[in-house]
N, C-alpha and C positions, 0 to 999 in steps of 0.2 A: 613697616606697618601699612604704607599707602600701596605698596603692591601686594600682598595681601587681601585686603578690601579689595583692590580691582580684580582680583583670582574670585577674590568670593561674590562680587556684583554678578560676575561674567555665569558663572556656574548656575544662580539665581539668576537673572534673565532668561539666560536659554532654557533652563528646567518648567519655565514657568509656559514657556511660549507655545507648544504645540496645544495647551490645555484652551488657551486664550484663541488661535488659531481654528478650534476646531467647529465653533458655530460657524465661522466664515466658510468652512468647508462645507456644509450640508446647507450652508442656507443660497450660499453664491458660486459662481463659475467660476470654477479654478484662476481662470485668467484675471478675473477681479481681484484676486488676493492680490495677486504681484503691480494690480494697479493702483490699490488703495497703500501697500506698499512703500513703493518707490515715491508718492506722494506726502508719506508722511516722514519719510527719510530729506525731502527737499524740505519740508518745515524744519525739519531741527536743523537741518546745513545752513540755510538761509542768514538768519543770525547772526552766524559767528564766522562768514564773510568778514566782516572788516574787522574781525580778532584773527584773522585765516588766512588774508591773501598773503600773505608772502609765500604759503604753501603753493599758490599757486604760477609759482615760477620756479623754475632749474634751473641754475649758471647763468642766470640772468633770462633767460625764458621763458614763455609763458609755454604752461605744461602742455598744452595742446599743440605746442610746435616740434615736441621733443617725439624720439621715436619710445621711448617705453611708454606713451598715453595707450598706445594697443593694447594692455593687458589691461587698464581698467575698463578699457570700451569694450572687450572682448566677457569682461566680468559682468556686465550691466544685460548684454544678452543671455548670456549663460544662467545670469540670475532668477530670469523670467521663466526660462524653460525650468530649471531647479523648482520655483515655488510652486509655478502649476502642475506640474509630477506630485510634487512632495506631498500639497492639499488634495489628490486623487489618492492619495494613499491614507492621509488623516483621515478623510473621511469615512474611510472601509476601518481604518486601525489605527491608534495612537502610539500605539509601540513600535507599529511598523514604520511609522514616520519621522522616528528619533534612532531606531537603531540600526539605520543604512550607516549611522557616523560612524559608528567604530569600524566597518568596512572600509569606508572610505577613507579614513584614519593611514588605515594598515596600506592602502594604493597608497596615496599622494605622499605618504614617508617611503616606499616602494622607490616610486618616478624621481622624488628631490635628490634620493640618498644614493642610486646607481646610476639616472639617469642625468641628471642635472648637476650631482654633485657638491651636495648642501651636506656638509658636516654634521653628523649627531654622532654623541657616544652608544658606543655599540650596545651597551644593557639597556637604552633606554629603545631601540633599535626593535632588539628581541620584545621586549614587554608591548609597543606597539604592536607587530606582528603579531604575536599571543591574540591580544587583544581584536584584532582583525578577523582571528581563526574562530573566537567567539562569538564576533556577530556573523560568520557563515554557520556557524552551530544555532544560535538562534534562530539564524532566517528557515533551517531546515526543518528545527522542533519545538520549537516557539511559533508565536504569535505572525510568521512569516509562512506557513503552510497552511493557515486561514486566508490569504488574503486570495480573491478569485484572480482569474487571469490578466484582467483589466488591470488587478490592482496590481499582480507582480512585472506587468511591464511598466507601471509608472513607477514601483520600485528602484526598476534598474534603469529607466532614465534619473530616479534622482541621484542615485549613487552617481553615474557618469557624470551628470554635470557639477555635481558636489566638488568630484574629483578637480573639474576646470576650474570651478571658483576657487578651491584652493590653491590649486596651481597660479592661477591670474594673484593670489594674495601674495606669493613668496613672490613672485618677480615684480610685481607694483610695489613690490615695500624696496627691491634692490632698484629699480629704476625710478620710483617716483617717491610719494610721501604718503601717511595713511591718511591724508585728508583727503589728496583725492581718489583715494582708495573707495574713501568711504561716499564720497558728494558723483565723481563721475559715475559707478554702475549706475545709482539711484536715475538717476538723468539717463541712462541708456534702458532699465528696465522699463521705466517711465513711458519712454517713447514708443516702445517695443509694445508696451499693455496698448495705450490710444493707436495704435498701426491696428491692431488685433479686435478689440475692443469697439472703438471708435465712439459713437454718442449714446452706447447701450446704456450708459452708466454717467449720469451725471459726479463729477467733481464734488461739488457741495457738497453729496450726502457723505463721501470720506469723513469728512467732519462735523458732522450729525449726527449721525447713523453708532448707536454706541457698540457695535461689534468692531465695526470701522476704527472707531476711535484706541477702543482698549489695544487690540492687535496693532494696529499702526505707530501706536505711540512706542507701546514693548517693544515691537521691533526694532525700530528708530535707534530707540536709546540703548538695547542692547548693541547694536551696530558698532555705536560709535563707541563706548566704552571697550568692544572686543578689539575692534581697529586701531585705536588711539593707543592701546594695551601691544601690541605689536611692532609700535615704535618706540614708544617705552617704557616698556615692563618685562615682554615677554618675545622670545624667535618666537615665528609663526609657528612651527610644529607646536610649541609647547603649548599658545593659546589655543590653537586647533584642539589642546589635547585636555584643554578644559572644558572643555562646550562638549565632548564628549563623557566627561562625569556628569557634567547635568541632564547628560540623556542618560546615561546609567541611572540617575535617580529618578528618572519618567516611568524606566520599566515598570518600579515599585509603586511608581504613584496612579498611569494607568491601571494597575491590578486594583487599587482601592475609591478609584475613581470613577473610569469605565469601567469594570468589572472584568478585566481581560486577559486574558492566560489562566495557568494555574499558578498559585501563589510560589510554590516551591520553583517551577521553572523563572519567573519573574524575579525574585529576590536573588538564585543562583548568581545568574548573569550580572544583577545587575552589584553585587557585593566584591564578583571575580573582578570588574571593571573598576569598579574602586578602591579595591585590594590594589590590583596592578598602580593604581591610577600614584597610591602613597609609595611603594616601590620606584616609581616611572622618579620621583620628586627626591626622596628621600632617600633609594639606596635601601641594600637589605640591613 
């Protein structure tokens, strides 16, 4: 029952998030998202420090001495550049913001399963791929041949760095723990936004500021439930491959929302995704 509930928090969060995300996208610089961000991801860590620290040591070490800390540090950059692509694209499109995933989906089970060599059963294999072939169908004739040129290279930088965050997710859960999975990027986006950013932006208003607030907090907490979820409840493919039904239920929700696509393109996609989505789980 209680993994369950964590399948269905995780599928809620992420479905809800691009909607919440999207004033921040027209009202602020890209680069503010991923700094008001990372700050609200260090409020919820904060906390649960001293329920946490032993996460923060390996065979007796402190994670920062170990050599797999590289993929969560490498995740904290990658994350920066992912948000601000990604709120360059919410802003032009909401659809096109949520359905690079199932692309991305279809590479990172790609690179784990021939090139790294991460076991998955082969039906669930195919139904990914599938699934992959559709959001290249989409981006073609769907809501992805609106977006101008601007939009469709921040497109395919969020796809590529998409692809690294999940890549950094599978080896930080084999080399490390999803705490600090989830606490080091936060602290390396962090840094990356004030490097970029600098004193454009006061601090405070993050927690003032009720755009700030809503998106930061959602974020936060879908984070750590999708993270926490990965050590245990779910292998990273499979949560990877729930945050992708919540974007299949975007498509629908942008069409009724934003007003965007045409309804029959929008529901197609977004039913084949969750068609597959109960196959991927349950087998024909």
């Amino acid at each position: 029952m209680l993994t369950f509930l964590t399948g269905a928090a995780i599928v809620v969060l992420f479905a809800v998030r691009p909607f919440i995300y999207k004033p921040a996208s027209r009202l602020f610089s890209p680069e503010v998202s991923s700094y008001f961000t990372a700050a609200w991801c260090l409020v919820f860590a904060l906390p649960t420090i001293p329920f946490c620290k032993q996460y923060l040591f390996i065979d007796d070490k402190l994670v920062f001495l170990t050599p797999g800390i590289i993929f969560p540090l490498l995740k904290g950059v990658s994350l920066y550049a992912f948000m601000k692509f990604n709120q360059l694209v919410n802003k032009e499109n909401t659809s096109g913001s949520v359905f690079w995933g199932v692309i991305n989906l279809a590479l990172v089970t790609l690179l784990t399963t021939f090139v790294f060599h991460v076991p998955l059963e082969q039906r669930k294999l195919y139904i990914i791929l599938f699934i992959g072939a559709l959001g290249a169908l989409f981006f073609s004739f769907g809501e992805g041949r609106r977006l101008t040129a601007q939009g469709k290279k921040a497109f395919a930088g969020t796809v590529f760095f998409a692809v690294l965050n999940n890549l950094c997710d599978v080896f930080s859960m084999q080399y490390t723990n999803w705490y600090v999975l989830y606490m080091v990027p936060a602290v390396g986006m962090l840094l990356c936004s004030i490097v970029t950013i600098g004193k454009k932006v006061h601090l405070k208003d993050f927690f003032t500021t009720r755009h700030f607030v809503a998106a930061g907090a959602l974020y936060a907490a879908g984070e750590m439930v999708f993270i926490f979820s990965m050590q245990s409840f779910f292998p990273v493919i499979v949560a990877i491959f729930l945050v992708r039904v919540a974007q299949a239920s975007d498509l629908i929700l942008a069409y009724h929302i934003e007003k965007e696509g045409k309804a029959g393109i929008q529901y197609f996609f977004a039913i084949c995704i969750i068609v597959l989505a109960y196959f991927f789980f349950f087998g024909v």
